[in-house]
C-alpha positions in Angstrom: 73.4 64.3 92.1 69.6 64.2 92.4 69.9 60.0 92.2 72.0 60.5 95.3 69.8 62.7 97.3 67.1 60.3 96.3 69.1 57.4 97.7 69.7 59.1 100.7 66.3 60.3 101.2 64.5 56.6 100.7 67.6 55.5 103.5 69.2 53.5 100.7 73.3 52.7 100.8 75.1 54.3 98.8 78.3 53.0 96.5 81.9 54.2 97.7 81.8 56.7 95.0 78.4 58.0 95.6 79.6 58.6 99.3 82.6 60.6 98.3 80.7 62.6 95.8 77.7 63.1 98.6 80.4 64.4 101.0 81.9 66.8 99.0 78.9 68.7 98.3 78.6 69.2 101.5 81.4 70.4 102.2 80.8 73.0 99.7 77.5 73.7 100.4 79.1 74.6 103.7 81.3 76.9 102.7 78.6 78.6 99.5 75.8 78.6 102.3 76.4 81.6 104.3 77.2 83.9 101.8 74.2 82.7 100.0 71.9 83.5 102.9 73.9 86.7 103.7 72.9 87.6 99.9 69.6 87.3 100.2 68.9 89.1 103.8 68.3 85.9 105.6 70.0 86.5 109.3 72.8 86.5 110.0 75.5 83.5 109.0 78.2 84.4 111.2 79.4 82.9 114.0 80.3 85.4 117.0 84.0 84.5 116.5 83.6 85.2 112.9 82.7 88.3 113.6 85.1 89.1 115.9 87.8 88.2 113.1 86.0 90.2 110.6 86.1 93.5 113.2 89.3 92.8 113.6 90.3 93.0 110.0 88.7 96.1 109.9 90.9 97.8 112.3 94.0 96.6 110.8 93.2 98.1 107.5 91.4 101.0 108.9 94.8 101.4 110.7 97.0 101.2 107.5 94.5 103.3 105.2 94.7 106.0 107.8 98.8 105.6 108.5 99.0 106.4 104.4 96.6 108.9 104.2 98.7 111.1 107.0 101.8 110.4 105.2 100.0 111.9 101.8 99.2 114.7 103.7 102.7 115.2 105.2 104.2 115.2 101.7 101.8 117.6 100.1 102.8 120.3 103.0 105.9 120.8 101.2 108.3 120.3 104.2 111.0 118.2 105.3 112.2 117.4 101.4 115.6 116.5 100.7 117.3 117.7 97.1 119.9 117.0 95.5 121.7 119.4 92.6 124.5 117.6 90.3 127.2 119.8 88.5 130.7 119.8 87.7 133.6 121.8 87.2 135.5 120.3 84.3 134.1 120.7 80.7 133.5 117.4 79.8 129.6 115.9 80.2 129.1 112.8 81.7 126.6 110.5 80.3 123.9 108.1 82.7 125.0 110.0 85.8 123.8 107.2 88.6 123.5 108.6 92.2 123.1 106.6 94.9 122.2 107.3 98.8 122.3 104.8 101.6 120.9 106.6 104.5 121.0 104.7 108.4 118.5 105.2 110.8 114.8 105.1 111.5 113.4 107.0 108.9 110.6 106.9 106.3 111.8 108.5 102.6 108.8 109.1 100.3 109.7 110.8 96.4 108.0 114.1 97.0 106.0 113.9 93.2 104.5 110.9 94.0 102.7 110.7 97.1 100.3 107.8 98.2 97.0 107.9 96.4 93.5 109.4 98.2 92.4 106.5 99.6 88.5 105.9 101.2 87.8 104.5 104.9 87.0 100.7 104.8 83.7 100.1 105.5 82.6 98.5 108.5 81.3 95.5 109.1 77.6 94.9 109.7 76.9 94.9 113.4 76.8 90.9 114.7 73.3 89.5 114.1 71.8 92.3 111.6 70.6 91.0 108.4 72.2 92.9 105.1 71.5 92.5 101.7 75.4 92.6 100.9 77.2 91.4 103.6 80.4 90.2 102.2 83.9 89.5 104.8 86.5 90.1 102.2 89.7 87.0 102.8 92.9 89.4 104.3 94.6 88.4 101.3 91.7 90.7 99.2 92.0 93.1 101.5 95.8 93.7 102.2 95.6 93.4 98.1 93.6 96.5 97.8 95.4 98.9 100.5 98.6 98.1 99.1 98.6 96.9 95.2 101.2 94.6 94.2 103.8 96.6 92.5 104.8 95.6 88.8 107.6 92.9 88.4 109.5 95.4 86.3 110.0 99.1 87.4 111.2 101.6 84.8 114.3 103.0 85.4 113.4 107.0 85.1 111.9 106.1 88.6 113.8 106.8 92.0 113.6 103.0 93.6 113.7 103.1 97.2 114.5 99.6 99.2 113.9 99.6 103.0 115.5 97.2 105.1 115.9 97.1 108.8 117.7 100.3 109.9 118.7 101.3 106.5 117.5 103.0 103.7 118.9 102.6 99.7 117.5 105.5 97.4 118.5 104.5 93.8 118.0 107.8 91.5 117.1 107.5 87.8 120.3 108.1 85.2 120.9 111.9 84.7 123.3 113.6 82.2 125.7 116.6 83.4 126.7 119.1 81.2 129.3 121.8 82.3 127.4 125.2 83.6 124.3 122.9 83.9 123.6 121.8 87.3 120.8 119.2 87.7 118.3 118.8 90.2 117.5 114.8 90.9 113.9 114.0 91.8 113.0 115.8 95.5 112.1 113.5 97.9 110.1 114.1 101.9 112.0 112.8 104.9 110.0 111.4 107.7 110.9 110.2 110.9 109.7 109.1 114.7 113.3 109.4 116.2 113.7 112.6 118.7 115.0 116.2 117.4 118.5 116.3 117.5 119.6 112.6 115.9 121.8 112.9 113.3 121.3 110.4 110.3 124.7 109.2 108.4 124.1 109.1 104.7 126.7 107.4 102.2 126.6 108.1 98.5 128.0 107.3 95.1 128.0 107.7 91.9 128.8 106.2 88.4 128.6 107.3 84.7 129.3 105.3 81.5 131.3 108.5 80.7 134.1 107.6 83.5 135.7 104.6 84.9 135.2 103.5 88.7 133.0 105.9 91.0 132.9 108.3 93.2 131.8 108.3 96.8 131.0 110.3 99.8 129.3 111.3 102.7 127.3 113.9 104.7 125.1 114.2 107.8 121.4 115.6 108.5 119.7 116.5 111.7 116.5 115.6 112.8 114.1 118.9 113.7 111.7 119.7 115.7 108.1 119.2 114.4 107.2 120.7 111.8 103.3 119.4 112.2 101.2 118.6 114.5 100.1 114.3 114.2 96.5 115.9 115.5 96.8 117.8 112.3 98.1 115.2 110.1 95.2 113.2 111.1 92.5 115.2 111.1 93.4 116.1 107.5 93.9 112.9 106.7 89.8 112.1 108.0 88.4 115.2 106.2 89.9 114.3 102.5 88.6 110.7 102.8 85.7 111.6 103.7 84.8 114.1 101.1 
């Protein structure tokens, strides 16, 4: 590389594959340049519109961190949970007892023992033009990576699994084994929800066991309260755990 930028300094030509070699250090130096200079307190590298991206990355996370971090809250008030208790009336047990709830409607289901992790606020970004010793614009990708971690390609099956698709709601429960004069009690879980007091949410069930052939299947209904919190509440919560 130094032969080339002597070449090019003393304004000689240089070879087809001199040229290409020449142009892509430049392209990297383009790209290795601001955050070098950033690094080292040396102005600020980015453009205006850069930093308008970078601001508005901040509010989308800053959005999603604090949209968890009310739902965390919510759950650890202890309201809204939905339980179910398995038994049954003959004396025979049925082994790997698999329930299953499809519930329609706008609603959020959350398994009450597990809610979302504390989380911190995002820092923000260094004010346009400011020079910072460690002024680093994280790719979305990073970002969106670290908010919500990738879930592992294999889930164990003591779990509950929830899947959410548009407008309905499939809450798998782990396998259970019923004994006569031993009711179970499947994982509780918190039901949220933006739809008005008063809607009533339809929710289909059934159930299989390696101890009996076919399945059985039901129904039942819920209603929608009033609220039980206040979002101010929520919120404000929300802001004082992050920011201890």
């Amino acid at each position: 590389m130094e032969r080339i930028e002597k070449k090019v300094k003393q304004g000689q030509e240089l070879t087809p594959e001199e040229a290409r070699v020449n142009a892509a250090a430049k392209k990297q130096m383009k790209v290795i340049l601001p955050s070098l200079l950033s690094g080292l307190g040396i102005g600020d590298p980015r453009t205006r519109d850069q930093y308008k991206d970078e601001v508005e990355r901040h509010l989308r996370s800053y959005k999603s961190v604090l949209t968890f971090a009310a739902v965390r809250q919510y759950i650890l008030k202890d309201i809204s949970d939905l339980k179910i208790v398995l038994s049954t009336e003959k004396e025979k047990s049925y082994e790997k007892v698999e329930v299953v709830l499809r519930i329609k409607g706008r609603i959020y289901i959350h398994v009450k023992d597990e809610p979302p992790k504390r989380s911190r606020l995002p820092e923000r970004p260094t004010p346009y033009g400011q020079k910072s010793w460690l002024q680093a614009s994280y790719p979305p990708m990073m970002l969106a990576s670290a908010i919500h971690p990738q879930r592992s390609p294999v889930e164990p099956k003591d779990k509950v699994e929830i899947e959410r698709e548009e407008g309905l709601t499939t809450i798998t429960y782990p396998p259970v084994t019923i004994r006569p004069g031993r009711p179970v009690k499947l994982p509780a879980l918190t039901a949220m929800t933006s739809a008005d007091a008063g809607t009533i949410f339809q929710v289909e069930w059934s159930a299989t066991s390696t101890s009996a052939e076919g399945h059985l299947k039901g129904a039942f209904e819920f209603r929608a309260g009033d609220a039980l919190v206040d979002a101010k509440e929520l919120l404000a919560d929300a802001l004082r755990e992050m920011r201890d």
